[in-house]
C-alpha positions, 0 to 999 in steps of 0.5 A, a space after each residue: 500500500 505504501 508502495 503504491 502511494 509513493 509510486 503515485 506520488 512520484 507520478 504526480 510530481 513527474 506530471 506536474 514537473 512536465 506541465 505545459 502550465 508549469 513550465 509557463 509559469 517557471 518562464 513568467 517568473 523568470 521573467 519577473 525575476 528579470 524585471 525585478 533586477 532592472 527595477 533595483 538599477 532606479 532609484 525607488 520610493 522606500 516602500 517599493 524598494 522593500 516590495 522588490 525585495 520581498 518578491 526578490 527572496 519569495 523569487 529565490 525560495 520559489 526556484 529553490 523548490 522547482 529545482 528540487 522539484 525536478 531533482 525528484 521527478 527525475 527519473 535517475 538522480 544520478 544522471 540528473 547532475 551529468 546535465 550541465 544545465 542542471 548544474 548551472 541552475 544549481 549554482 545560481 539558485 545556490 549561490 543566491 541562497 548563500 547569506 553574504 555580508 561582505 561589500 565585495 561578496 554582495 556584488 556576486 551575490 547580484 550578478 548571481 540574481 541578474 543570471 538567473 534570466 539565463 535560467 530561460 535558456 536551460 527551461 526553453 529547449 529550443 534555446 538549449 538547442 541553439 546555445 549547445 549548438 553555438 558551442 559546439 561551433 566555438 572550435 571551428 570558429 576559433 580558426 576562422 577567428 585566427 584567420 582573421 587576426 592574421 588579416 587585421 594583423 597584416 592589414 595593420 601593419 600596411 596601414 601604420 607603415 603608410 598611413 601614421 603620418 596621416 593621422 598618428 592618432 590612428 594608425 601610430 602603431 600596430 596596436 592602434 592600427 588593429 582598432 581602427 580596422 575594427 572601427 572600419 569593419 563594424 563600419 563605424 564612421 569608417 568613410 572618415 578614416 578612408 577620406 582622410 587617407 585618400 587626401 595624402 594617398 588617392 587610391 588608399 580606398 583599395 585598401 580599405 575595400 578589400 579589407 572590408 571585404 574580406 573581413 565583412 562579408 567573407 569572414 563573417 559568412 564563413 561564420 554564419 555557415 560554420 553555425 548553420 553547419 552544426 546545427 544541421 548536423 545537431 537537428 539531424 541527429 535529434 531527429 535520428 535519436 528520436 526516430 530510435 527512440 520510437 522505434 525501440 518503444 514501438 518494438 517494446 509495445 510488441 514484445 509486450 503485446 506477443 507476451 499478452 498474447 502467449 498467456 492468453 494463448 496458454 489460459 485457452 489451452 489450460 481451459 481446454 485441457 480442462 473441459 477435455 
C-alpha cells in the first residue's frame, strides 16, 4: 500500500514537473525575476524598494523548490547532475541562497540574481538547442577567428607603415592600427578614416575595400555557415535519436503485446485441457 502511494506520488510530481502550465509559469517568473533586477538599477520610493525585495527572496525560495522539484521527478538522480544545465541552475539558485555580508561578496551575490534570466535558456529547449549548438561551433570558429587576426594583423601593419603620418592618432602603431580596422569593419564612421587617407594617398580606398571585404562579408559568412553547419548536423541527429527512440518503444509495445498474447494463448489451452 505504501508502495503504491509513493509510486503515485512520484507520478504526480513527474506530471506536474512536465506541465505545459508549469513550465509557463517557471518562464513568467523568470521573467519577473528579470524585471525585478532592472527595477533595483532606479532609484525607488522606500516602500517599493522593500516590495522588490520581498518578491526578490519569495523569487529565490520559489526556484529553490522547482529545482528540487525536478531533482525528484527525475527519473535517475544520478544522471540528473551529468546535465550541465542542471548544474548551472544549481549554482545560481545556490549561490543566491548563500547569506553574504561582505561589500565585495554582495556584488556576486547580484550578478548571481541578474543570471538567473539565463535560467530561460536551460527551461526553453529550443534555446538549449541553439546555445549547445553555438558551442559546439566555438572550435571551428576559433580558426576562422585566427584567420582573421592574421588579416587585421597584416592589414595593420600596411596601414601604420603608410598611413601614421596621416593621422598618428590612428594608425601610430600596430596596436592602434588593429582598432581602427575594427572601427572600419563594424563600419563605424569608417568613410572618415578612408577620406582622410585618400587626401595624402588617392587610391588608399583599395585598401580599405578589400579589407572590408574580406573581413565583412567573407569572414563573417564563413561564420554564419560554420553555425548553420552544426546545427544541421545537431537537428539531424535529434531527429535520428528520436526516430530510435520510437522505434525501440514501438518494438517494446510488441514484445509486450506477443507476451499478452502467449498467456492468453496458454489460459485457452489450460481451459481446454480442462473441459477435455
Amino acid at each position: 500500500m505504501e508502495m503504491s502511494r509513493s509510486g503515485s506520488w512520484f507520478a504526480t510530481m513527474k506530471r506536474i514537473e512536465r506541465s505545459a502550465w508549469f513550465q509557463g509559469f517557471i518562464i513568467s517568473i523568470i521573467v519577473i525575476a528579470a524585471l525585478t533586477v532592472g527595477a533595483k538599477t532606479y532609484s525607488l520610493p522606500y516602500g517599493i524598494d522593500k516590495a522588490i525585495n520581498y518578491l526578490d527572496n519569495f523569487i529565490t525560495v520559489f526556484f529553490l523548490v522547482e529545482l528540487s522539484l525536478r531533482f525528484i521527478a527525475c527519473d535517475d538522480k544520478r544522471r540528473f547532475f551529468k546535465d550541465p544545465w542542471n548544474i548551472f541552475d544549481t549554482v545560481i539558485v545556490i549561490g543566491s541562497l548563500m547569506p553574504i555580508s561582505e561589500a565585495e561578496m554582495i556584488l556576486i551575490a547580484r550578478l548571481l540574481r541578474v543570471f538567473r534570466v539565463l535560467r530561460l535558456v536551460s527551461i526553453i529547449p529550443d534555446l538549449r538547442f541553439l546555445i549547445n549548438a553555438l558551442l559546439k561551433a566555438i572550435p571551428k570558429m576559433g580558426y576562422i577567428a585566427l584567420l582573421m587576426f592574421i588579416i587585421f594583423y597584416i592589414f595593420a601593419a600596411v596601414g601604420s607603415i603608410f598611413f601614421h603620418q596621416v593621422n598618428e592618432t590612428l594608425w601610430g602603431d600596430i596596436a592602434i592600427s588593429m582598432l581602427t580596422l575594427f572601427r572600419v569593419a563594424t563600419f563605424e564612421d569608417w568613410t572618415d578614416v578612408m577620406y582622410e587617407t585618400m587626401e595624402v594617398y588617392p587610391f588608399s580606398w583599395v585598401f580599405y575595400i578589400i579589407f572590408i571585404f574580406l573581413t565583412a562579408f567573407v569572414f563573417l559568412n564563413m561564420m554564419v555557415g560554420v553555425v548553420l553547419d552544426v546545427m544541421t548536423r545537431e537537428t539531424a541527429q535529434e531527429e535520428h535519436e528520436n526516430q530510435e527512440n520510437h522505434h525501440q518503444a514501438l518494438v517494446t509495445q510488441i514484445a509486450e503485446l506477443q507476451a499478452q498474447v502467449a498467456r492468453l494463448a496458454d489460459k485457452i489451452d489450460e481451459q481446454q485441457d480442462r473441459k477435455d
